[in-house]
C-alpha positions in Angstrom: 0.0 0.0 0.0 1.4 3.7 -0.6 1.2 6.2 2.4 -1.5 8.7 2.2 -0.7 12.6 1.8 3.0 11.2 0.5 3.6 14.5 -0.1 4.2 15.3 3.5 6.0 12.2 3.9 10.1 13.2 4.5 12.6 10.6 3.0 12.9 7.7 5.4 15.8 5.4 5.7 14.9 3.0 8.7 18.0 1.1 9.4 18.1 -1.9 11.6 20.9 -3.9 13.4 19.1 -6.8 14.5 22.0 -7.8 16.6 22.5 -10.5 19.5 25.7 -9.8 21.9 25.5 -10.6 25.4 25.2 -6.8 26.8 21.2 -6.7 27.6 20.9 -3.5 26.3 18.6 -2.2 23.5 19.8 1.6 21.9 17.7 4.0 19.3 18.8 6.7 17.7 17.2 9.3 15.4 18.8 11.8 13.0 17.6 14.4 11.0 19.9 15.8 8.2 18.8 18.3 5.8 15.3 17.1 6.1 15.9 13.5 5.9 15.5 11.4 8.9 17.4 8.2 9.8 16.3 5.8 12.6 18.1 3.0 13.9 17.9 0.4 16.9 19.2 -3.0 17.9 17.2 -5.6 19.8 19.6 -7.1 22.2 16.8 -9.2 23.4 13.8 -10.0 21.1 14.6 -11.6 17.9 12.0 -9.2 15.6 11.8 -9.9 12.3 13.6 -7.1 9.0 10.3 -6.3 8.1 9.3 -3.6 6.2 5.7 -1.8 5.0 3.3 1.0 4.8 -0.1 1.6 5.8 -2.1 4.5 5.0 -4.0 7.0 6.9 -7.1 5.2 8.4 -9.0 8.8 8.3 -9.5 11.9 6.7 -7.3 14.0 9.1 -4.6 10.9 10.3 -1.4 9.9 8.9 0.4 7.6 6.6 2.9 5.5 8.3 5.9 3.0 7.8 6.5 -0.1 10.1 9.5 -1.9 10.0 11.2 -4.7 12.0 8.3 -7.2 13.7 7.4 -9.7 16.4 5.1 -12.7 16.3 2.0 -12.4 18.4 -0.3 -15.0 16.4 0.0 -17.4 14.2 -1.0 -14.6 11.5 -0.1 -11.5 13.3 2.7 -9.5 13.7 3.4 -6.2 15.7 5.8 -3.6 15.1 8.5 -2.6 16.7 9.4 0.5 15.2 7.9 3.1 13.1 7.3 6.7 11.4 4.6 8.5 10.4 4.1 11.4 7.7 4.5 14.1 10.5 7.4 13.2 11.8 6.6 11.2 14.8 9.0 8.2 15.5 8.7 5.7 18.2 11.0 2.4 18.6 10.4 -0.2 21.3 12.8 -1.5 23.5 13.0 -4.4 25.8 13.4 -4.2 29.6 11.7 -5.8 32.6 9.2 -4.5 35.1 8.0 -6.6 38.1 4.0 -6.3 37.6 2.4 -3.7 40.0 -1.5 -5.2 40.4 -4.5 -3.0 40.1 -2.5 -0.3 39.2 -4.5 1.4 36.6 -8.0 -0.4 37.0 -9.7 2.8 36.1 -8.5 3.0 32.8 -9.6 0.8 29.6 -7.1 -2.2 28.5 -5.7 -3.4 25.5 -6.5 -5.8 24.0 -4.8 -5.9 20.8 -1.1 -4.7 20.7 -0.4 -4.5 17.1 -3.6 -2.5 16.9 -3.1 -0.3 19.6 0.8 0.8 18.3 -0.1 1.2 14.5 -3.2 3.1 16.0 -0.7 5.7 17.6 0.8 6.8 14.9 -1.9 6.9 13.1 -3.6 9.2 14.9 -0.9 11.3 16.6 1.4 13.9 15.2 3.6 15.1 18.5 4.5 13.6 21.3 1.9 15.5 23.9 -0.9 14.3 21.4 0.8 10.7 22.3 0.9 11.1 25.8 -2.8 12.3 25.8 -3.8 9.1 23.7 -1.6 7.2 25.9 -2.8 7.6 29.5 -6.2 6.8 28.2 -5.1 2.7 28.3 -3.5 0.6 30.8 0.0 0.5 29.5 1.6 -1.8 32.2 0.3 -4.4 29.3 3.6 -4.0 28.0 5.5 -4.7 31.2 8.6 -6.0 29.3 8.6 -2.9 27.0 9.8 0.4 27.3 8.7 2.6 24.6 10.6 6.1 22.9 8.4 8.9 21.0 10.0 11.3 19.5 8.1 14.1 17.2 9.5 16.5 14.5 10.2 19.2 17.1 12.6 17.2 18.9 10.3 16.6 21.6 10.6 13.2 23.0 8.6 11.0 25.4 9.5 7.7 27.6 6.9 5.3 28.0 7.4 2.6 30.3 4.8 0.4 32.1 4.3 2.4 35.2 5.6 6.1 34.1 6.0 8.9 31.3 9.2 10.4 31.4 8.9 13.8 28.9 12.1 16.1 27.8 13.8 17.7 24.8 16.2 16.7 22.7 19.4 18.3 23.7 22.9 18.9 21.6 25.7 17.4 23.5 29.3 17.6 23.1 32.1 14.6 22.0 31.9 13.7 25.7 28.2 13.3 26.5 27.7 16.3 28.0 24.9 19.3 27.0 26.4 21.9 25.4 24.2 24.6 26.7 25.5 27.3 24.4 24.9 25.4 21.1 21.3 24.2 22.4 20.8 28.0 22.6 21.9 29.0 19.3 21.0 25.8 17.5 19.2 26.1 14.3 18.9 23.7 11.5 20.5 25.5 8.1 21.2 22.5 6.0 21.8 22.7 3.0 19.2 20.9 0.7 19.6 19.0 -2.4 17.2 21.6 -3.8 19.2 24.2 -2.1 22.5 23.6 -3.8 20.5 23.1 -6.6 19.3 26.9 -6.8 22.9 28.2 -5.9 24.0 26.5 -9.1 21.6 27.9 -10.6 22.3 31.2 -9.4 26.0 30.8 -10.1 25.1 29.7 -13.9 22.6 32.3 -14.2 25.3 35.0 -13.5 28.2 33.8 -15.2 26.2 33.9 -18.5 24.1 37.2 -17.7 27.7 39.0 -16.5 29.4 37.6 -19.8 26.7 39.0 -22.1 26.7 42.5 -20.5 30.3 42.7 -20.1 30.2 41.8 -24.2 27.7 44.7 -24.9 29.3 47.0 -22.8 32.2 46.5 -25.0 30.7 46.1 -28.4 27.9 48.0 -27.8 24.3 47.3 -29.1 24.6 48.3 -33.0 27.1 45.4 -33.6 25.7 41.9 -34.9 25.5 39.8 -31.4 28.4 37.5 -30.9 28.8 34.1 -28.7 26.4 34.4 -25.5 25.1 37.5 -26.9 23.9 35.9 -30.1 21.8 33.2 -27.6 21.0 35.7 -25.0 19.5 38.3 -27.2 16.8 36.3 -28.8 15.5 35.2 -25.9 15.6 38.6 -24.1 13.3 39.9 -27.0 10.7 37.3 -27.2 10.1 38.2 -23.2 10.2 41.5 -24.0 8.3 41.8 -27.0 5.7 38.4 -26.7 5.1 38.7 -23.1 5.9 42.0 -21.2 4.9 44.5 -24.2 1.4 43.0 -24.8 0.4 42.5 -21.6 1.5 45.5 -19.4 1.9 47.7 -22.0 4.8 50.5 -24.0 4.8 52.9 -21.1 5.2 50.7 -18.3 6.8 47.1 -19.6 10.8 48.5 -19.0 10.7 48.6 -15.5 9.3 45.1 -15.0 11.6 43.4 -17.3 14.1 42.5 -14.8 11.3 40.9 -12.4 9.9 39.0 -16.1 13.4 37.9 -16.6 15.1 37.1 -13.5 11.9 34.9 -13.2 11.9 33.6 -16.6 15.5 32.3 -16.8 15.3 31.6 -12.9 12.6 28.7 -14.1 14.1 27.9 -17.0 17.2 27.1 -15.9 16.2 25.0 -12.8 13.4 23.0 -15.1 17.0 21.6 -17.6 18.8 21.4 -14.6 15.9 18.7 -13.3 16.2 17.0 -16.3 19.5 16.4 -15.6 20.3 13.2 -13.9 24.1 13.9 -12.9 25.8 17.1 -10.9 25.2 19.9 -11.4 21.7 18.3 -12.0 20.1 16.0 -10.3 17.7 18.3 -7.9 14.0 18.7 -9.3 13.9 22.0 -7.8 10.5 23.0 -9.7 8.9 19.7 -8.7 9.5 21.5 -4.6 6.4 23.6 -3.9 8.1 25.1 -1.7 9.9 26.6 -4.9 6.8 27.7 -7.0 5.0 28.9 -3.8 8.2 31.4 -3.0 7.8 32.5 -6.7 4.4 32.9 -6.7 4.5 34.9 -3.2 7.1 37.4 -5.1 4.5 38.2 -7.9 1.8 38.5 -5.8 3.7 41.0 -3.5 4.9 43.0 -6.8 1.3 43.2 -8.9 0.1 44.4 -5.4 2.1 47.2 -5.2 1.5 48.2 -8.7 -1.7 48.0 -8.3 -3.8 51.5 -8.8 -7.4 53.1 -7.6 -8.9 51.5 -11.1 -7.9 47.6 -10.2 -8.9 48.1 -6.1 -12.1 49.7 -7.7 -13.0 46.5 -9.9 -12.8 44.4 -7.0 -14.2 46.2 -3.9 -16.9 48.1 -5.9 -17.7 47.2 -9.8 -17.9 50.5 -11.9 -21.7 50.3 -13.6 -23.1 47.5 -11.6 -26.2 47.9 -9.3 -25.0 48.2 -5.4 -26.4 44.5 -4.6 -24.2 43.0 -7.1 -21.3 45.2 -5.8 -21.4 43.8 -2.8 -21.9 40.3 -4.0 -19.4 40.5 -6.5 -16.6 42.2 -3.6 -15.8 38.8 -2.3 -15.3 37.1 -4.9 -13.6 39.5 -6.7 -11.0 39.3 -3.6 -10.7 35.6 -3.3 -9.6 36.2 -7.1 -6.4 38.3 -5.8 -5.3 35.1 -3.8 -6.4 32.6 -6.4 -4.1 34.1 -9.0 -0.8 33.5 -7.4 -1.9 30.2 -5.8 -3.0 28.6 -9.5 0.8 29.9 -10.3 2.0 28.0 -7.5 0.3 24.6 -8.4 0.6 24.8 -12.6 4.4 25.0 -12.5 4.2 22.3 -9.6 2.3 20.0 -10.7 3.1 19.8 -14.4 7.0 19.4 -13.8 6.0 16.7 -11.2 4.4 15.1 -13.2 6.5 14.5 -16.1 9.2 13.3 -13.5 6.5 10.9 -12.1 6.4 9.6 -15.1 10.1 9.2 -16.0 10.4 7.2 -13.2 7.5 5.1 -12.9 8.7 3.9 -16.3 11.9 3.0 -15.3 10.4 1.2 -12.9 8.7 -1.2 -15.0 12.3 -2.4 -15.3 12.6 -3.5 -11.6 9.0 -4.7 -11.7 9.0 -7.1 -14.1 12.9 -8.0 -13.6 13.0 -8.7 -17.2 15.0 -7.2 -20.4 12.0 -6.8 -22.3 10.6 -4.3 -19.9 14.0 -2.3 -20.6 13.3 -2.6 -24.0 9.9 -1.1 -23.9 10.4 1.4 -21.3 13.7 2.8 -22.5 12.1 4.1 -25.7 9.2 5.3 -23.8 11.8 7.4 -21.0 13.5 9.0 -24.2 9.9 10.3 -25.5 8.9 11.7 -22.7 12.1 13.3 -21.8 12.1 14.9 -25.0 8.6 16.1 -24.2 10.0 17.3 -21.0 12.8 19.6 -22.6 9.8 21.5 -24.0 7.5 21.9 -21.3 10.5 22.8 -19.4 10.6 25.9 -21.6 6.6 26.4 -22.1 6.4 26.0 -18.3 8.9 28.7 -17.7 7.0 31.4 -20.7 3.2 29.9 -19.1 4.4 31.7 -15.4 6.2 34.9 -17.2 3.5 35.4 -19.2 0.6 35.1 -16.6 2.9 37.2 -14.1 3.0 39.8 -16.9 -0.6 39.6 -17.7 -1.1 39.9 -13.8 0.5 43.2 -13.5 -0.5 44.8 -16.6 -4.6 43.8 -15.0 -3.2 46.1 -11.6 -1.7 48.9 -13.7 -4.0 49.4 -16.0 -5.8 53.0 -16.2 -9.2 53.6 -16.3 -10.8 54.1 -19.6 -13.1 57.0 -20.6 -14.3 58.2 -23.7 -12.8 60.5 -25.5 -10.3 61.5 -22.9 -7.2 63.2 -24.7 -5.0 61.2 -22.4 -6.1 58.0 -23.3 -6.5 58.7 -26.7 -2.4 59.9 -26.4 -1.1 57.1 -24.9 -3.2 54.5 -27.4 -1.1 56.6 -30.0 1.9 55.9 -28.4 1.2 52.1 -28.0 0.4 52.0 -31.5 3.4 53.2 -32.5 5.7 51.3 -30.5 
């Protein structure tokens, strides 16, 4: 089964040492490493089972999870021993003894079923105080040779053993085991991200090539035919500035948006190849994050807003020539609009390079499915098709978000129009011309 809301889901290597020695000592660890998380134990005691799989979310608002490593309870029936869920919360469980204490939590409702009861945890539970909460609701001194360890994505971490919760935080210590209480205060996680390296190269790229064609101009000046980067750069510096920023926001305003149009055009552009690109300096599907596309579409809703005018605001709070009932029924949605624009932005570039890379690799996968060379030789073909189709949606991806940006802003900047106003019918004139 896949995990529900994958898209939450971090990368999860679960790594177990099922290892037998005669120290009676079971360890975890969990480490989390530029967003990737890596949990290990050893079972010094119980001899579980490598097991591995998924279950998804059981309801609307619970979580996907991963199990791995198992004991036998039936003949049918296995429990886990550790797992991790699409928010972040881990738990591992560890063997220890615990003389039984009778009657000690009558009050409280028993278990029943342990496999249930663990893969119902993280199912349901996304920190560890939602786990403690859940928790104290059963009698947990079922588990009286167990001694459980939650730990959420905030570093929180909770103890369960049969008789008592011990709660804490995850603390940075030093090559000796002790907290280093000045790095706990300053500690912030600024890993650097496949993605991240990923848009410094293309930073770096970006500006070597950008530098090297001014620097040319500067020399040559613009009345000279175009030579090396020049002769690529130009072309492409036109179309934006002719096909998208001219039409759409018009001759008097379209130069002072043309760095915004093409820092975000080449920006796009440039990551999109670099996706396709399977070795360094590829390799990072940096359009595929939404995290990307959402920071993009964030800046163009920040820079259509403020060049916005009394004419756009006017449109959407009160429709020129409309009755005043429709005005006000109109207002809302006329403002939901403002928000919907930048989002759709967000999750067209998203999705559509997703999916092309969804695709890529599901047919490779075919491959490893069928563990045959005829699969290769039907999905090799089929991976150099679409990746040619990718090359150009990589550049009609990257025009598709200029060109809606461009149309955006020229929709806020645009002036009223009146009949037969000398002004208007000047700058029509002009546009005309140009």
């Amino acid at each position: 089964m896949t995990i529900q809301k994958s898209y939450k889901i971090l990368f999860v290597t679960l790594v177990l040492a099922l290892l037998a020695n005669n120290v009676m000592a079971c360890s975890m660890y969990k480490i989390t490493v530029a967003g990737k998380t890596i949990v290990g134990c050893n079972h010094d005691t119980w001899l579980t089972t490598p097991k591995i799989w998924f279950e998804k979310a059981k309801r609307n608002n619970g979580y996907g999870t991963v199990f791995t490593g198992s004991r036998q309870i039936s003949a049918n029936r296995t429990t886990p021993q550790s797992g991790m869920n699409t928010a972040g919360l881990v738990f591992s469980r560890l063997s220890s003894y615990y003389p039984k204490q009778s009657n000690r939590f009558t009050a409280r409702r028993k278990i029943t079923n342990e496999a249930d009861y663990l893969s119902e945890i993280l199912h349901r539970c996304a920190t560890v105080k939602e786990v403690k909460k859940y928790i104290q609701q059963y009698d947990h001194s079922f588990f009286l040779n167990d001694v459980f360890i939650y730990i959420d994505s905030l570093g929180a971490y909770l103890i369960v053993e049969p008789y008592k919760l011990i709660e804490g935080k995850l603390k940075i210590v030093d090559a000796n085991g002790n907290i280093d209480k000045a790095a706990n205060k300053q500690f912030f996680d600024l890993s650097i991200t496949k993605n991240v390296a990923s848009l410094f190269i293309s930073v770096i790229i970006l500006l070597l090539v950008i530098l090297t064609a001014a620097r040319a101009y500067k020399k040559t000046g613009i009345t000279s035919a175009p030579k090396g980067l020049q002769s690529f750069m130009e072309p492409i510096v036109l179309f934006v500035r002719d096909e998208i920023a001219l039409p759409n926001i018009g001759a008097k305003r379209y130069a002072k948006y043309m760095p915004f149009l093409l820092t975000i055009f080449f920006l796009i552009l440039t990551n999109n190849f670099l996706g396709l690109i399977p070795l360094f300096p590829g390799g990072a599907n940096v359009s595929g994050n939404i995290a990307f596309t959402m920071t993009l579409a964030v800046c163009v809703f920040i820079v259509v807003n403020l060049s916005s005018n009394k004419n756009y605001w006017e449109h959407i709070f009160w429709m020129p020539g409309m009755h005043w009932s429709m005005k006000l029924f109109l207002a809302p949605i006329e403002l939901i609009g403002v928000f919907n624009k930048p989002i759709s932005l967000m999750i067209r570039l998203f999705a559509n390079i997703t999916a092309g890379h969804i695709l890529v690799l599901s047919l490779v996968c075919l491959i490893f499915i069928f563990k045959t060379v005829y699969a290769a030789a039907i999905a090799v073909p089929f991976v150099i098709f679409i990746f040619l189709i990718e090359l150009l949606v990589a550049f009609l991806q990257a025009y598709i978000f200029t060109m809606l940006t461009a149309m955006y802003i020229g929709m806020a900047s645009e002036e009223a129009h009146h009949d037969h106003h000398p002004a208007t019918e000047g700058a029509d004139k002009e546009l005309a011309h140009h």
